[in-house]
C-alpha positions as CSV (number, residue, x, y, z in Angstrom):
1,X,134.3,-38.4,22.2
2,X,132.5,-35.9,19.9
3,X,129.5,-36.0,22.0
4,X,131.7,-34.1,25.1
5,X,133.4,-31.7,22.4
6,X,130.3,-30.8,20.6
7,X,126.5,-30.6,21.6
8,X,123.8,-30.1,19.3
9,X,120.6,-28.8,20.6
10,X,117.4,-27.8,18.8
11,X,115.5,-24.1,20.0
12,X,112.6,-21.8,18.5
13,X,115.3,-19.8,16.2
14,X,116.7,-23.5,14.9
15,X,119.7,-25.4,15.9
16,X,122.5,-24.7,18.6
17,X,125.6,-26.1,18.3
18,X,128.2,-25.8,21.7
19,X,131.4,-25.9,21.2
20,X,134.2,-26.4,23.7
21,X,137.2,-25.6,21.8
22,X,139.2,-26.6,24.1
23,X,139.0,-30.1,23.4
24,X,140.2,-29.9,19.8
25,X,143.7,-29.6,18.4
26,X,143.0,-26.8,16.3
27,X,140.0,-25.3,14.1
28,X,140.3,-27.6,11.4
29,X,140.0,-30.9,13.9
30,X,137.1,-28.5,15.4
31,X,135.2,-28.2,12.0
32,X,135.9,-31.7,10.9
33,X,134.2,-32.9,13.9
34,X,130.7,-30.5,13.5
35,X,130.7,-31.3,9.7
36,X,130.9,-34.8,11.4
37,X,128.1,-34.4,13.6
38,X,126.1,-32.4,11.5
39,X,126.0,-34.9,8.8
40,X,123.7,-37.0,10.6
41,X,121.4,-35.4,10.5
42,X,121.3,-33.6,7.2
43,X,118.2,-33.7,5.6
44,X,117.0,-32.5,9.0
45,X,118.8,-29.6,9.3
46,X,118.8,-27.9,5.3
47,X,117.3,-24.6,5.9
48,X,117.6,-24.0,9.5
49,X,119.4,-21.4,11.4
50,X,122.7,-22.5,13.0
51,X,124.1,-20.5,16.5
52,X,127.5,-21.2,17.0
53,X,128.4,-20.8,21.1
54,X,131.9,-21.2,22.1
55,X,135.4,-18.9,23.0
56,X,135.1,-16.9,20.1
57,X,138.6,-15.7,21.3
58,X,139.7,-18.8,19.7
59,X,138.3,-18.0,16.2
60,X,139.7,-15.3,14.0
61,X,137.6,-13.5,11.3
62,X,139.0,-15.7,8.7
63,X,138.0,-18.9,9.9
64,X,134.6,-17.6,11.2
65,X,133.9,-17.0,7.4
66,X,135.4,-20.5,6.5
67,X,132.9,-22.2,8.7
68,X,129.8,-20.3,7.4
69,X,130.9,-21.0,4.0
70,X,131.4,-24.4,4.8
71,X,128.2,-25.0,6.4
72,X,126.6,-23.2,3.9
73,X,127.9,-25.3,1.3
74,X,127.8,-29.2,2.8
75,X,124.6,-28.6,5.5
76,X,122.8,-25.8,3.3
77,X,121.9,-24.3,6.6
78,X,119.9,-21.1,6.1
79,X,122.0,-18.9,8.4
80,X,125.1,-19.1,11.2
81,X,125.3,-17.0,14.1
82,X,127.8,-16.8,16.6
83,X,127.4,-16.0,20.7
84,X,130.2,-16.0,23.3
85,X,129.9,-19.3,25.3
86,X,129.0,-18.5,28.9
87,X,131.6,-18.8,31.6
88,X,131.2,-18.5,35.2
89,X,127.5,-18.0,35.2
90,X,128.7,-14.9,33.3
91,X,127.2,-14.3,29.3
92,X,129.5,-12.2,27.6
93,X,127.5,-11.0,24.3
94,X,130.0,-11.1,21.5
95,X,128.2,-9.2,18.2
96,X,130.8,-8.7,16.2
97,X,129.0,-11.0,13.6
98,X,125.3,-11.0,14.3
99,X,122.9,-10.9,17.4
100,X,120.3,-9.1,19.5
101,X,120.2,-5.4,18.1
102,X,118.2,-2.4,19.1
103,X,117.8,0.5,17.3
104,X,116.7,3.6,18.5
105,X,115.5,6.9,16.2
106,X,116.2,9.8,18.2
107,X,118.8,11.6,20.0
108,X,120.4,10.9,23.0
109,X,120.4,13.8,25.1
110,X,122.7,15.2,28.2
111,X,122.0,13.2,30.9
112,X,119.8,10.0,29.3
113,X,121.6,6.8,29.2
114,X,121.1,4.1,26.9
115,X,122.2,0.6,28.2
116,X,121.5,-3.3,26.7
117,X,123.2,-6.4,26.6
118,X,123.4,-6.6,22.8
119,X,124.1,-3.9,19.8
120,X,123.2,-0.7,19.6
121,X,122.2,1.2,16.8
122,X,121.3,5.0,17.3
123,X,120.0,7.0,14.2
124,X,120.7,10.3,15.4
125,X,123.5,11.7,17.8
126,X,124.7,11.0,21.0
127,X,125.2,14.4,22.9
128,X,127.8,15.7,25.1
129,X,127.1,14.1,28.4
130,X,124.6,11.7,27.1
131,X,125.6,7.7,27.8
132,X,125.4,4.6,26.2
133,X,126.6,1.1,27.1
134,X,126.3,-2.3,24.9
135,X,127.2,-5.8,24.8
136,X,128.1,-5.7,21.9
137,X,128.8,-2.9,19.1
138,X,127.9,0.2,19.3
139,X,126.8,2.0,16.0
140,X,125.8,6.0,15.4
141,X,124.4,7.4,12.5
142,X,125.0,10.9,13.5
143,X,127.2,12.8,16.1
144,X,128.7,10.3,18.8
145,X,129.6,13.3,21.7
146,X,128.7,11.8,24.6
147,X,130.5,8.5,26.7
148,X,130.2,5.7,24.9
149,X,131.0,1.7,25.9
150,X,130.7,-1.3,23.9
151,X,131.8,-4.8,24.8
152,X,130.7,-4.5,27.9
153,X,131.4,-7.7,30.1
154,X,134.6,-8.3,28.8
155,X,134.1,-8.9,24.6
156,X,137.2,-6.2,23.1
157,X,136.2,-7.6,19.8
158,X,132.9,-5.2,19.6
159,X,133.0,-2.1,17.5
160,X,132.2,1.4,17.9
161,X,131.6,3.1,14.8
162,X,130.0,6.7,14.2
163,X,129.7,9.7,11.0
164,X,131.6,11.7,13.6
165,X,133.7,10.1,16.6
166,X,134.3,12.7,19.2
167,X,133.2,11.1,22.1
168,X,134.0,12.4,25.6
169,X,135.3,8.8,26.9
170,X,135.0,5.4,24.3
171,X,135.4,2.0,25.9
172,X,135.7,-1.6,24.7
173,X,135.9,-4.2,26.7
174,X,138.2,-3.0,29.5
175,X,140.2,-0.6,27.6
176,X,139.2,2.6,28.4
177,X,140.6,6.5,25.7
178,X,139.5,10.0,26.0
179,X,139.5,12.2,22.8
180,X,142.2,14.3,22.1
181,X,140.9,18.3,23.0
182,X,143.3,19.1,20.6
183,X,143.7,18.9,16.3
184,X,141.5,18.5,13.4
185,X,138.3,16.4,13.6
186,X,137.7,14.2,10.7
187,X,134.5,15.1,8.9
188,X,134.1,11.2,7.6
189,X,132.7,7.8,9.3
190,X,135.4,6.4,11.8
191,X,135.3,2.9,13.8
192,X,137.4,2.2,16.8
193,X,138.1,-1.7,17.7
194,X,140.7,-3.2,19.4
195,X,144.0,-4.1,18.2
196,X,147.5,-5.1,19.7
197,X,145.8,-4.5,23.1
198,X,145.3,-1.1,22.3
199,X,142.2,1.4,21.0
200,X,142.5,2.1,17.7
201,X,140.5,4.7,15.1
202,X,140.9,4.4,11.8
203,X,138.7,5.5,8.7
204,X,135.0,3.4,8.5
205,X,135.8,1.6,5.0
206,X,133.0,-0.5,3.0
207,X,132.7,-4.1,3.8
208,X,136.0,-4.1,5.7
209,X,133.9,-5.3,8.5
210,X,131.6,-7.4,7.1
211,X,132.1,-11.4,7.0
């Protein structure tokens, strides 16, 4: 029955492993199952790069590091990756790990608009009335002044992160916040995510976000 829960499939970048979560009791009968399935094939797959695809809704940080680890450890894979699975003829870009990333060396000015399906990465600032809209995260190394969406399509689990996060409207996902006009602005690195069903900003703090 593995074969309809899991399907392995080889690309250019390496391996591709779909996941219908769905199917399994819980992540541990899930990851039982790919070490299962992976095992086959071992000696094949040391050293490749591994994409996870499935409802990463259905993973939480912690176990996403569990499975690296794990497939680090018992299929010495080079490398895991994760991307939403597609629904509906719909492909929601989930980069809160890894994935697709442009980066772009300049300023965003008034009235430019910067939009792509996966992160973003601006070293510079974004500028009152300036726009920018990603799949995934959304990262400024400057000044972020201008609108400002990540997640677009539906993943709440991107990030927008900035050295200064005044932005005139931030959305994630389908949450929409304005700034408030009023009270100090903080003068060090902020991120706003999702939490609770809510925006949140809170203080950008070293490897908090990384796993």
């Amino acid at each position: 029955m593995n074969e309809e829960k899991i399907i392995i499939k080889g690309n250019k970048e390496g391996l591709n492993a779909i996941i219908n979560m769905d199917k399994f009791r819980d992540f541990d009968d899930m990851l039982d199952a790919l070490l299962e399935k992976l095992s086959k094939g071992k000696k094949f797959y040391k050293g490749c790069t591994l994409k996870i695809t499935t409802n990463l809704k259905t993973i939480d940080e912690k176990q996403a590091k569990r499975l690296k680890d794990v497939l680090f450890e018992e299929i010495m894979i080079k490398d895991c990756i994760f991307e939403e699975k597609e629904e509906k003829g719909n492909k929601v870009f989930s980069g809160v790990y890894e994935g697709r990333t442009k980066f772009i060396r300049k300023t965003i000015r008034s009235g430019q608009c910067i939009n792509y399906s996966g992160n973003i990465v601006i070293i510079g600032d974004v500028n009152h009335g300036a726009e920018v809209q990603a799949g995934g995260n959304v990262i400024v190394l400057g000044s972020l002044r201008g609108q400002v969406r990540a997640g677009v399509g539906g993943n709440d689990r991107a990030l927008i992160a900035a050295f200064i996060l005044q932005p005139e409207i931030l959305q994630i996902g389908e949450l929409i916040t304005r700034s408030p006009e009023d009270g100090l602005k903080p003068q060090y690195p902020e991120v706003a995510k999702v939490k609770d069903g809510a925006i949140i900003v809170e203080p950008y703090l070293p490897n908090k976000y990384i796993y």
